[in-house]
C-alpha positions in Angstrom: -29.3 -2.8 -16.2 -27.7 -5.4 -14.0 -25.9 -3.0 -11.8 -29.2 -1.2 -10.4 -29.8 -0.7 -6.2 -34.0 -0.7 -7.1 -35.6 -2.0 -4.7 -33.1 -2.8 -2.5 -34.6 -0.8 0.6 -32.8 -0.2 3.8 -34.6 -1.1 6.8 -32.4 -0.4 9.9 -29.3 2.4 10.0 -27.2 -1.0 10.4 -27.7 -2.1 6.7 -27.7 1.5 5.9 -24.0 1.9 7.3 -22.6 -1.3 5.3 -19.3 -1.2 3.7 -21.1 -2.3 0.4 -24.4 -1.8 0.7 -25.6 -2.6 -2.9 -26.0 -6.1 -3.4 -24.4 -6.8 -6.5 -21.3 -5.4 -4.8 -21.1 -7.9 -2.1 -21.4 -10.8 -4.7 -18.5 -9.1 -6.7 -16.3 -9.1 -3.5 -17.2 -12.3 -2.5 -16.5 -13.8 -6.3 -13.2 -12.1 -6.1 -12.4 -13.2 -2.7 -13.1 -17.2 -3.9 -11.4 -16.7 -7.2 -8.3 -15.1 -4.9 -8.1 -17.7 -2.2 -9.3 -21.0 -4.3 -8.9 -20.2 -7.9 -5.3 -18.4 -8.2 -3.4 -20.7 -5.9 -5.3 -23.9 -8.1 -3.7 -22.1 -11.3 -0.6 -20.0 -10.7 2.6 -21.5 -11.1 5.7 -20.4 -9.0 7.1 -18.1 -10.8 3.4 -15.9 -11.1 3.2 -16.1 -6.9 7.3 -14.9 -6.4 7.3 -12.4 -9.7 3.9 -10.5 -9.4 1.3 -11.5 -7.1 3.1 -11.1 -3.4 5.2 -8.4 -4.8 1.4 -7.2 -5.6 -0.5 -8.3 -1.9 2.6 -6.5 -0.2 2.8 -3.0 -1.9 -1.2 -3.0 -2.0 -0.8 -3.3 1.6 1.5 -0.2 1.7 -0.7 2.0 -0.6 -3.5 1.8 1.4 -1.5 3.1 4.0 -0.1 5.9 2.5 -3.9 6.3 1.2 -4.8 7.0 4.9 -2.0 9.8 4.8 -2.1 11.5 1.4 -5.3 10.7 0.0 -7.6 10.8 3.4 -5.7 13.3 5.8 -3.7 15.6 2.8 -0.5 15.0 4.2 2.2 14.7 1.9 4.7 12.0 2.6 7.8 10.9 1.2 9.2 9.0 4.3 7.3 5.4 3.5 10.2 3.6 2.7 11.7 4.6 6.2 8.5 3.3 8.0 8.7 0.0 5.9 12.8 -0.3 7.1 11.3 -0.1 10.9 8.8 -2.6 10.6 11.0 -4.5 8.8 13.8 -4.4 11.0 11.9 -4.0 14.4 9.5 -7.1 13.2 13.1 -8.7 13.1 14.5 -7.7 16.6 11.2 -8.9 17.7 11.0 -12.4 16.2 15.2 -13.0 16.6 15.5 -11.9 20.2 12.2 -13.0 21.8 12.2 -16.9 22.1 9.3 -18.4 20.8 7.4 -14.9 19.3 5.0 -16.0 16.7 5.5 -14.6 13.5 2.1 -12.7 13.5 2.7 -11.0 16.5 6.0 -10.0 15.1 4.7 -8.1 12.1 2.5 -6.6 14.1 5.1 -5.3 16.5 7.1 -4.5 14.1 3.9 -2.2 12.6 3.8 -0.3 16.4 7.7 0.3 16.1 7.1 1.6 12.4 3.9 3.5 14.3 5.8 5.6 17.0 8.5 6.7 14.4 5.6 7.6 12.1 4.3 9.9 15.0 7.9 11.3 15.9 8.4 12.5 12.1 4.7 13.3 11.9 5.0 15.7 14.2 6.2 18.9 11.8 2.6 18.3 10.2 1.7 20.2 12.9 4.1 23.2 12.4 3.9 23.6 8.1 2.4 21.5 5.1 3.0 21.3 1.9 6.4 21.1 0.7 7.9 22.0 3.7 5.9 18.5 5.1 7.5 16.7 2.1 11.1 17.7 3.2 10.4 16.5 6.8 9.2 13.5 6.1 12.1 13.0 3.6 14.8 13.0 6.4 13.3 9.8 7.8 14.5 8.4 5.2 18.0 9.9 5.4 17.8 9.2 8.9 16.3 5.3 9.1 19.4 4.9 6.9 21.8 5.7 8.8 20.4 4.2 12.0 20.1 1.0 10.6 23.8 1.2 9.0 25.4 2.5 11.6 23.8 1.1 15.0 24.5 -2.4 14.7 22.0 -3.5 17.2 19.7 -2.8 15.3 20.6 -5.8 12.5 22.1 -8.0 15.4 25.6 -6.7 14.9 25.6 -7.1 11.3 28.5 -4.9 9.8 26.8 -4.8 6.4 23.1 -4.3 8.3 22.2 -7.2 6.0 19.8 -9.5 8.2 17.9 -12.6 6.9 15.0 -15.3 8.5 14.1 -18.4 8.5 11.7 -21.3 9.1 9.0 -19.0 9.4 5.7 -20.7 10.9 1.8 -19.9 11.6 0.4 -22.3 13.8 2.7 -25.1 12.9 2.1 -24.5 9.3 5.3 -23.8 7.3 5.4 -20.3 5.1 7.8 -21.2 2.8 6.6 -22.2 -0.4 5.5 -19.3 -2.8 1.6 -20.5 -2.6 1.8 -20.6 1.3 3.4 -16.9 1.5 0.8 -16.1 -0.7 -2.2 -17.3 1.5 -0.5 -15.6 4.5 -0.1 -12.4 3.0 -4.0 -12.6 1.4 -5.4 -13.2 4.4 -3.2 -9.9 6.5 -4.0 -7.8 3.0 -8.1 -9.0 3.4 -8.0 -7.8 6.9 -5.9 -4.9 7.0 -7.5 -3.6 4.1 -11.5 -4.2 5.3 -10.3 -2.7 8.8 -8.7 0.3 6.9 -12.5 0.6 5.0 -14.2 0.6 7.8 -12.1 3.3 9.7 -12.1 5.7 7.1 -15.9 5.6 6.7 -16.1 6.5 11.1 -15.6 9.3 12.3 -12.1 9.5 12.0 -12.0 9.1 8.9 -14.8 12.1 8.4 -11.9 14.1 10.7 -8.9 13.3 8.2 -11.4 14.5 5.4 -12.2 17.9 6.8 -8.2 18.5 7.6 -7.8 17.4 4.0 -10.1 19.8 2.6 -9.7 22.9 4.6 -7.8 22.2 8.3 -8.7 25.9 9.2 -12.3 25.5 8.7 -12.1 21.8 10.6 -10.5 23.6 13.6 -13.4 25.6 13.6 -15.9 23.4 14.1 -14.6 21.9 16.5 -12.0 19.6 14.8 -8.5 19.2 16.9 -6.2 19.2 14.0 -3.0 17.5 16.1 -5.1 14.6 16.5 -6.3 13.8 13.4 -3.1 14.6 11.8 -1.2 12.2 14.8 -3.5 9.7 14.3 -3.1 9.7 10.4 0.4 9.4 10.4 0.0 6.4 13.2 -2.5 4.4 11.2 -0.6 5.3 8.0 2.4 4.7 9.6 1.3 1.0 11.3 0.2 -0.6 8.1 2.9 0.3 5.7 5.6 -0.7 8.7 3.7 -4.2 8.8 4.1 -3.7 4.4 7.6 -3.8 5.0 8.1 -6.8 7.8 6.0 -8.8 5.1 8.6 -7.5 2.3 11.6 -8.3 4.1 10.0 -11.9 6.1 8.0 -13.1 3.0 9.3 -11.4 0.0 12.7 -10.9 0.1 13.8 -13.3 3.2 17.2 -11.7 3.5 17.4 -7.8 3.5 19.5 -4.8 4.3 18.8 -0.6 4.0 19.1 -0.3 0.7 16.3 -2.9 -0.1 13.7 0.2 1.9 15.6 3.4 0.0 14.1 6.6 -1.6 12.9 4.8 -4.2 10.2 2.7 -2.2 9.2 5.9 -1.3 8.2 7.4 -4.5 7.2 4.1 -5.9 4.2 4.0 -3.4 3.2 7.5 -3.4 3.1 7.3 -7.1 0.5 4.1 -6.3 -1.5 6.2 -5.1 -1.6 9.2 -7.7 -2.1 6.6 -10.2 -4.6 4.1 -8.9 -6.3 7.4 -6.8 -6.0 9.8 -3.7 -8.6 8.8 -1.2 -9.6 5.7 -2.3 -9.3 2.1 -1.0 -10.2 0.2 -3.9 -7.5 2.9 -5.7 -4.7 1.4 -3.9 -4.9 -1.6 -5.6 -5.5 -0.5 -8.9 -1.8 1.6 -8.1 -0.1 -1.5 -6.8 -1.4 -3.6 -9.7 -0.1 -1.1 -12.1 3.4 -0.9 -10.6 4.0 -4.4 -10.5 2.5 -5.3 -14.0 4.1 -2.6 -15.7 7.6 -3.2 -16.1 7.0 -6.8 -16.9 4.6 -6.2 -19.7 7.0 -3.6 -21.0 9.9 -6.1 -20.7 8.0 -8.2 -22.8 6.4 -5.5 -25.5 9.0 -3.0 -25.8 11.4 -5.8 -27.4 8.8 -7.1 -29.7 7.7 -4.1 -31.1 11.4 -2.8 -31.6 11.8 -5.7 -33.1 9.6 -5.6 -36.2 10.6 -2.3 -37.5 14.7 -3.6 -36.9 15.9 -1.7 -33.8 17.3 -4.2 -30.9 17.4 -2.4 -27.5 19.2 -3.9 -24.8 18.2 -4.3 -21.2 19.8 -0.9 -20.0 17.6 0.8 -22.8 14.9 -1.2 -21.9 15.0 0.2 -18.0 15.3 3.7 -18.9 12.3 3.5 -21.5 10.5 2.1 -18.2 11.7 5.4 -16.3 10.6 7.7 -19.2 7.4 6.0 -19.8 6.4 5.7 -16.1 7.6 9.4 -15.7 5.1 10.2 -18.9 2.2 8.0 -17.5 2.3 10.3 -14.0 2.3 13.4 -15.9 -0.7 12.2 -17.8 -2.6 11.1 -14.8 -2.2 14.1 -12.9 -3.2 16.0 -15.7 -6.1 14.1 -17.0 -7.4 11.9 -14.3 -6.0 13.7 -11.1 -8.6 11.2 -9.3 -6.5 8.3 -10.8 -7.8 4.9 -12.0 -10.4 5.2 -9.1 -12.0 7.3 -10.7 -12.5 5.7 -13.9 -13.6 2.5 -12.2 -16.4 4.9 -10.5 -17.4 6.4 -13.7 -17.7 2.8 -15.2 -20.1 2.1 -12.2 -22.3 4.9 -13.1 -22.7 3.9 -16.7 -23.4 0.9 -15.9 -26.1 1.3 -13.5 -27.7 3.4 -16.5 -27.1 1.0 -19.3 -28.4 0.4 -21.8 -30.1 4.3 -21.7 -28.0 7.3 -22.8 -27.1 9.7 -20.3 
């Protein structure tokens, strides 16, 4: 009975319009913001901030983005890994060729490079969809590897188009222990991802949503379908690019093509399928799950093979993750097709009826 909006009453279209308008919502995000930026970095060690949490931050970054895509605007996408390779490697052009750039304004140029190739490749949504989209998409992929192999400008005449950084500084503060990469990746995620609520609930976001549902009907009414698919792939495009500067400056430090392949593709489009298609909050429940769950089968799958006498090694152990993974998107798509978003909904709903049956 906790989780009940009676009697909060909306007095003005402005309180109306919040991004969380019931009360007990804001307190939640604000809990989880002090627990996030006070708590965590009082009580993780090292190893939590390097193995899972800015992998986490980073790739929850890059599912909202290809949220904005595939869940908002119905675009399918397999070219993310691409866009992260150009705002990884233009955030580095940026930050190694231009004297004093400050490492924000880096990622963020490096998000507008990752931007402009987003629209160039964005531009057969306006031609097919589907499949068809899928494929196009997919040679940006092909493509941003070859450019980045075989242009060596591009990794500052690196042969191997292996490229690293260094003393990376906000402000005069240092980023480069694991609890200060941490902070600065929070704080772009807590942005970003508030910016990316916002815009989806305007009127943009109302445009991706009716090219989503039925683009014929949306032209109807009115609805300029380049646009709103342009602007999707832009957006979508913008923040996964600034995803992979912050996985190549703050995760990985030194980097090369293969670090952005196929596979970082898939991996984030099957974020969203499993946390959930048009939602925010889903994006994080995808990231979270990808991360977590090839440690925890690390840890379990050995243990339980254990008692009833089978040792597995840690080849068998990576290809039970493939299988299992491959068995827990099948069942998703089949049973939740709305994803862990959903189920966190549903739970909402329940509990603004508890304790009464319903």
């Amino acid at each position: 009975m906790f989780y009940r909006e009676n009697g909060q009453f909306k007095t003005s279209y402005r309180a109306d319009q919040q991004i969380f308008p019931i009360t007990q919502d804001r307190i939640a995000i604000l809990l989880l913001l002090v627990v996030a930026f006070v708590a965590v970095p009082a009580l993780a060690s090292d190893y939590l901030f390097r193995a899972i949490l800015i992998p986490f931050l980073i790739y929850s970054l890059a599912a909202v983005g290809v949220n904005i895509l595939v869940g908002y605007c119905g675009q399918i996408s397999l070219g993310s890994g691409a866009f992260m390779a150009v705002g990884a490697y233009g955030a580095y052009n940026f930050f190694v060729r231009v004297p004093g750039m400050p490492l924000v304004l880096a990622l963020l140029l490096g998000g507008v490079c990752a931007m402009l190739f987003g629209i160039l490749f964005g531009l057969p949504s306006l031609r097919v969809k589907g499949l068809y989209l899928a494929v196009a998409t997919l040679a940006a992929q092909f493509f941003a590897d070859w450019m980045f192999l075989r242009i060596s400008w591009f990794t500052n005449n690196s042969t191997t188009g292996a490229v690293s950084v260094s003393n990376l500084q906000l402000f005069g503060w240092a980023i480069e222990s694991a609890l200060s990469k941490y902070l600065f990746c929070l704080a772009l995620l807590v942005v970003i991802a508030l910016l990316a609520k916002n815009l989806v609930r305007g009127a943009i976001g109302r445009e991706w949503m009716a090219i989503r549902d039925m683009d014929v009907a949306a032209a109807v009414i009115g609805i300029r379908p380049m646009y709103a698919k342009l602007t999707a792939f832009a957006v979508s495009s913008f923040i996964v690019g600034v995803a992979g500067a912050l996985w190549g400056f703050v995760y990985l430090g030194s980097w090369e093509p293969a670090a952005f392949s196929v596979d970082q593709s898939f991996r984030m489009l099957f974020m969203v399928i499993i946390g959930g298609v048009g939602s925010i909050m889903g994006s994080f429940f995808g990231a979270a799950f990808i991360v977590i769950l090839p440690i925890v089968l690390n840890l379990l799958l050995p243990f339980l093979l254990g008692l009833v006498g089978i040792e597995i090694s840690t080849a068998g152990i990576s290809h039970a993750e493939l299988m299992i993974f491959g068995a827990l998107i099948v069942w998703f798509l089949i049973v939740e097709p709305h994803g862990l978003a959903r189920l966190w909904s549903v739970g909402k709903q329940k509990m603004r009826l508890w304790p009464f049956p319903h």
